[in-house]
C-alpha positions as a printed Julia matrix, in Angstrom:
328×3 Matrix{Float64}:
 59.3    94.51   34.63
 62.5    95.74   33.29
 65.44   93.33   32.21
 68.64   92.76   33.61
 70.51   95.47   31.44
 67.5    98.15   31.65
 67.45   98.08   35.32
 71.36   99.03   35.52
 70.63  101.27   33.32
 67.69  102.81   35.02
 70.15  102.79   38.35
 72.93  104.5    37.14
 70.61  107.01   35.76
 69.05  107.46   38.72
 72.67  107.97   41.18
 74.49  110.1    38.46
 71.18  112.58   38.42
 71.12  112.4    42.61
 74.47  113.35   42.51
 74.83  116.44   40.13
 70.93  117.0    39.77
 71.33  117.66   36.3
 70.21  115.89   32.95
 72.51  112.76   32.45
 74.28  111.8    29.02
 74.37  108.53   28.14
 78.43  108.62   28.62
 77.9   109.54   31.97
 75.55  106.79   32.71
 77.85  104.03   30.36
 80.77  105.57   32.97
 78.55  104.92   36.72
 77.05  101.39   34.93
 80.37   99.4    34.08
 78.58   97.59   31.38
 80.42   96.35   28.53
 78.3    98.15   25.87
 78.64  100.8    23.42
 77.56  104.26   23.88
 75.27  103.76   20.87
 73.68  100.75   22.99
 73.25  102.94   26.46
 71.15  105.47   24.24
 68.88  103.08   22.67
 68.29  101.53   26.26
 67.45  105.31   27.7
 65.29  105.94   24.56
 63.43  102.46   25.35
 63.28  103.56   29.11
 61.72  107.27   28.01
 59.57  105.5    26.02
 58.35  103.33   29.49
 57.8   106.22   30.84
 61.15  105.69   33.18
 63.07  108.71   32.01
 61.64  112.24   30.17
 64.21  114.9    27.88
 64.18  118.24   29.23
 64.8   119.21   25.71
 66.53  117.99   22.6
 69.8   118.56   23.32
 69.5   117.52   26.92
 70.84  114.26   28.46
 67.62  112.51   30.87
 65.87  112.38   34.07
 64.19  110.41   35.8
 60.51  110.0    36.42
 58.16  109.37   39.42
 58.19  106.06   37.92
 61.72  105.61   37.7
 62.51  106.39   41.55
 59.16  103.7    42.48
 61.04  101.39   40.61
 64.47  101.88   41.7
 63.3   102.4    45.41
 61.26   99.11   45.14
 64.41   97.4    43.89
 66.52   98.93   45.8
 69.4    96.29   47.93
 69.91   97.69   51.65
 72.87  100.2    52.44
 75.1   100.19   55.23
 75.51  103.51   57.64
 78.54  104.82   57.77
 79.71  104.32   61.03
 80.27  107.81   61.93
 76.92  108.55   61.5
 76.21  105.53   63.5
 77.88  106.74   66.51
 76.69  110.57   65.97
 72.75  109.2    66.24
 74.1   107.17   68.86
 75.9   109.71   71.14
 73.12  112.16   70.72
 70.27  109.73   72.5
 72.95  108.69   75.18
 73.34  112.79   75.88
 69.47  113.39   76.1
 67.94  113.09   79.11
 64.59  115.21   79.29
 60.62  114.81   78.37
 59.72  112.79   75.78
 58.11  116.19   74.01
 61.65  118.07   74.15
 63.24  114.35   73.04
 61.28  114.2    70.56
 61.7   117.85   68.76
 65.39  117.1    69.39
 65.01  114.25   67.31
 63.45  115.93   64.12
 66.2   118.37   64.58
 69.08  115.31   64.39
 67.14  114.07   61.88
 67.43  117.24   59.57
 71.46  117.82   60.49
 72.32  114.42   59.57
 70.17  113.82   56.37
 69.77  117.84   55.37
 66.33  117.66   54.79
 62.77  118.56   56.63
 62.02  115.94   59.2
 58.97  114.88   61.41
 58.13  112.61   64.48
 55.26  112.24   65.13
 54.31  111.75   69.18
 52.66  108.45   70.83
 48.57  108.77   70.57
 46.05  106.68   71.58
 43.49  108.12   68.61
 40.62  108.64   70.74
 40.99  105.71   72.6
 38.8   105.09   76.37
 41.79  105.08   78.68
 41.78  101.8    80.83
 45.09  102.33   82.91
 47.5   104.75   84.1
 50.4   104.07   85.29
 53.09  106.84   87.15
 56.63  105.86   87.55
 58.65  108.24   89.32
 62.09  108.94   87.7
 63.71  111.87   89.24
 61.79  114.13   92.96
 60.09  116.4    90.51
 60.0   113.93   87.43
 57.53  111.59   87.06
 56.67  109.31   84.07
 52.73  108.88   83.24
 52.05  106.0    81.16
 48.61  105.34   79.45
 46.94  102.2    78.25
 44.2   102.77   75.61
 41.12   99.94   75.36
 42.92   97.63   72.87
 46.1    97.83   74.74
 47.75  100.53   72.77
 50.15  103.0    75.35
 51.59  106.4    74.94
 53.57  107.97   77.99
 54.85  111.47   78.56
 57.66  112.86   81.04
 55.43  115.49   83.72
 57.81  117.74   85.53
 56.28  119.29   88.48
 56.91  122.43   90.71
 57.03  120.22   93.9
 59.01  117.38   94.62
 57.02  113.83   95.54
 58.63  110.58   96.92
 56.97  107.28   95.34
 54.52  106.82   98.4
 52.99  110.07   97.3
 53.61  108.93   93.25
 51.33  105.48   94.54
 48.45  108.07   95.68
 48.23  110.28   92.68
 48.01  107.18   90.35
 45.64  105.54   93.14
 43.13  108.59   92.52
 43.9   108.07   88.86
 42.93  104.8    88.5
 39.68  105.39   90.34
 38.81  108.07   88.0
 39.52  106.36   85.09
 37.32  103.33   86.46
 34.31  105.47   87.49
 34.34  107.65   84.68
 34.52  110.7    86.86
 34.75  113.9    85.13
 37.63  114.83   87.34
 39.92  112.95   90.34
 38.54  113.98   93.7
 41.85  115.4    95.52
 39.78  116.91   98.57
 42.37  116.49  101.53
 45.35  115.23   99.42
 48.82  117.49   99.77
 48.89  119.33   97.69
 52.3   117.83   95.63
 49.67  114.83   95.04
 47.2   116.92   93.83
 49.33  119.27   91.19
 50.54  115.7    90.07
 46.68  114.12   89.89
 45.31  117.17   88.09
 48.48  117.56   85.35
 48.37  113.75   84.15
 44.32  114.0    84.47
 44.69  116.9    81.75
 46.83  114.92   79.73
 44.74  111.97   79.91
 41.55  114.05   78.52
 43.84  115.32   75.85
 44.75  112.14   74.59
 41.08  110.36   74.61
 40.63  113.28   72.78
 43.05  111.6    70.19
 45.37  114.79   70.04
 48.92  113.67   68.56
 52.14  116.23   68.09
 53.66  116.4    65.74
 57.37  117.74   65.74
 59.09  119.51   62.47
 62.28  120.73   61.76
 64.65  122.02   59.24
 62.17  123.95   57.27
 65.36  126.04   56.36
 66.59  123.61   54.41
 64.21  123.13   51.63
 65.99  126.22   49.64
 69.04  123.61   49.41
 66.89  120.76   48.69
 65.02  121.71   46.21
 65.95  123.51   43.11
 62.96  125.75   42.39
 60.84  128.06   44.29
 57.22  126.21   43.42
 58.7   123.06   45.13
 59.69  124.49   48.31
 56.37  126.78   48.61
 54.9   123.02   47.94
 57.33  121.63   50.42
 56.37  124.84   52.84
 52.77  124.54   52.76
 53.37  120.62   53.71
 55.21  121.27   56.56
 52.43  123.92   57.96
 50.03  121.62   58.13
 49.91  119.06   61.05
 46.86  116.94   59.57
 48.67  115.97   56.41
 51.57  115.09   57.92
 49.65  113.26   60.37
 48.01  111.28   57.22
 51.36  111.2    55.5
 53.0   109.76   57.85
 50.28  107.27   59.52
 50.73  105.15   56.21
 53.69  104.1    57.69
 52.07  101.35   59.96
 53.92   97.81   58.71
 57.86   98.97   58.28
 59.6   101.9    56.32
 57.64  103.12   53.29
 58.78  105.91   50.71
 56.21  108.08   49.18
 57.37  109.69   45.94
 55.6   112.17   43.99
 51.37  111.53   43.68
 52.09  109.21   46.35
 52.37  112.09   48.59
 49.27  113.43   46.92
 50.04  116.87   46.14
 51.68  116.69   43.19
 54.97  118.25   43.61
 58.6   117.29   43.27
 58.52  115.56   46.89
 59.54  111.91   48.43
 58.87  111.11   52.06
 60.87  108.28   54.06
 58.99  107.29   57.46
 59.3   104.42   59.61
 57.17  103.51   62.83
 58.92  103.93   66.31
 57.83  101.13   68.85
 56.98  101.91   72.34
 56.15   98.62   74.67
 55.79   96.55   71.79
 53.68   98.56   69.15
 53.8   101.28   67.15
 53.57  104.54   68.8
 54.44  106.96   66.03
 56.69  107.68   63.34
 59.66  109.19   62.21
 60.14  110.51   58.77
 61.83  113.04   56.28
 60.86  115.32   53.09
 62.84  115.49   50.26
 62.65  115.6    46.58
 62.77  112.78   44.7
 66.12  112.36   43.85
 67.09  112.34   47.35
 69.54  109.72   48.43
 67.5   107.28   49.15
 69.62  104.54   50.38
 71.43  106.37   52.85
 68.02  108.48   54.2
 66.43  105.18   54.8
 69.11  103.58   57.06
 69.5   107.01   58.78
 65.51  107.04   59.38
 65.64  103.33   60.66
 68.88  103.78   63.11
 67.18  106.76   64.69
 63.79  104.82   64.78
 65.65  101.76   66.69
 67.52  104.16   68.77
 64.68  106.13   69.74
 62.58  103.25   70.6
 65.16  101.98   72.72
 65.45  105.01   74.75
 61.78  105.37   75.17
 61.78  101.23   77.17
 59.32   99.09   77.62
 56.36  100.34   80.08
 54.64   98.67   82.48
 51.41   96.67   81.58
 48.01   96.34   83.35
């Protein structure tokens, strides 16, 4: 545990090198710190902080860096920061302008998430991992719209948006998730929809699909801003690290699945490959529980005060869009 002085210290390091991404002096950090201390005293402290393992010397000459160790212990200490209220309102006005499947919602969200914090984000889509379906629930929401909610075996849910060629009126909505139901009690190995129009049987076979996919345990998972990693990072292993990361769904999945009890940031071995990388995820709720997650990639001296709040709001925002659905 570091003392009063050492952690300002370690803090101003820490923001000065986020800013300019460069190795600090110790005037620069006596300058962000406002203590009331020499320069002679500042480089002692970031000589007893390298040798903590907190901060590392490119070279001789150099001013510091921080460590893996550093941003844990900053991030762990780190006090809450407000959102700017223009970025408020911009997360804001983009989930009161989206109306349209909760697939397309959700890419649209990694891609807000990207523009407003400039790095590689992923959501992660409701799953019921592998879960017997007990219930299914369709709620129509527009003629051709209809939402299909599921109910997994300990009372878990995901939903999806099903947009059909042929319009159906909720009497016809009632008999699709009537035949449903039935299936999903008898453990048929498909809805009988022998003399049903056939508007209730396009909508029966789509959601019955869906509903094998997801006792399957099958869970998207939505990237964007890959682009950005050349302006994130400052070296080419780290964004072929950064790359390879974002090509492959099952660590992502796993990265972001640790995420199950609030926000959590991931920083270097933490993210288990051993590059220059931080991830910032938070859970989305969806009737309740946790659904999925929302997250971002960046390296390690992102801004991590400011990427937190901005993956929270959208998290809050995006589970209030998504409602409540209805129980069994």
């Amino acid at each position: 545990m570091l003392d009063e002085r050492s952690s300002v210290v370690l803090g101003a390091l820490i923001e000065e090198y986020i800013g300019v991404g460069e190795p600090v002096s110790s005037r620069a950090v006596l300058d962000r710190s406002w203590l009331n201390v020499s320069s002679a005293t500042i480089r002692n402290d970031l000589a007893a902080l390298e040798r903590d393992g907190y901060a590392m010397q490119p070279h001789t000459s150099a001013g510091r860096v921080p460590t893996g160790r550093a941003y844990r212990y900053y991030v762990d200490h780190l006090a809450p920061v407000a959102l700017r209220s223009a970025t408020r309102v911009r997360i804001h006005k983009f989930f009161d302008s989206v109306h349209t499947e909760l697939s397309r919602l959700l890419k649209a969200t990694t891609g807000l998430l990207s523009e407003v914090t400039h790095y590689p984000a992923i959501v992660i889509g409701p799953g019921l991992d592998g879960e017997s379906i007990r219930g299914i629930h369709c709620v129509p929401v527009a003629p051709n719209t209809v939402m299909v909610v599921w109910v997994g075996g300990s009372g878990q849910v995901a939903q999806e948006m099903v947009s059909l060629q042929h319009p159906l009126d909720s009497t016809e909505v009632g008999q699709a998730e009537e035949l449903l139901l039935a299936a999903v009690e008898g453990r048929v190995q498909d809805p009988d929809v022998s003399g049903t129009p056939s508007q209730v049987a396009e909508l029966v076979r789509r959601v019955w699909e869906l509903t094998k996919e997801s006792e399957r345990g099958t869970r998207d998972v939505y990237v964007s801003g890959a682009a950005t990693a050349g302006d994130a990072w400052d070296d080419v292993r780290s964004v072929n690290s950064v790359l390879e990361v974002l090509e492959r769904e099952a660590m992502l999945l796993s990265i972001l699945a640790r995420a199950n009890a609030g926000t959590l940031i991931q920083i270097g071995e933490d993210v288990s490959v051993g590059a220059d990388l931080a991830v910032v995820s938070t859970p989305y709720a969806l009737g309740g529980d946790d659904a999925g997650a929302v997250g971002v990639i960046g390296p390690m001296r992102m801004d991590y005060g400011r990427t937190i709040s901005v993956v929270e709001e959208v998290s809050e925002v995006l589970a209030g869009l998504l409602g409540t659905p209805p129980t069994t």
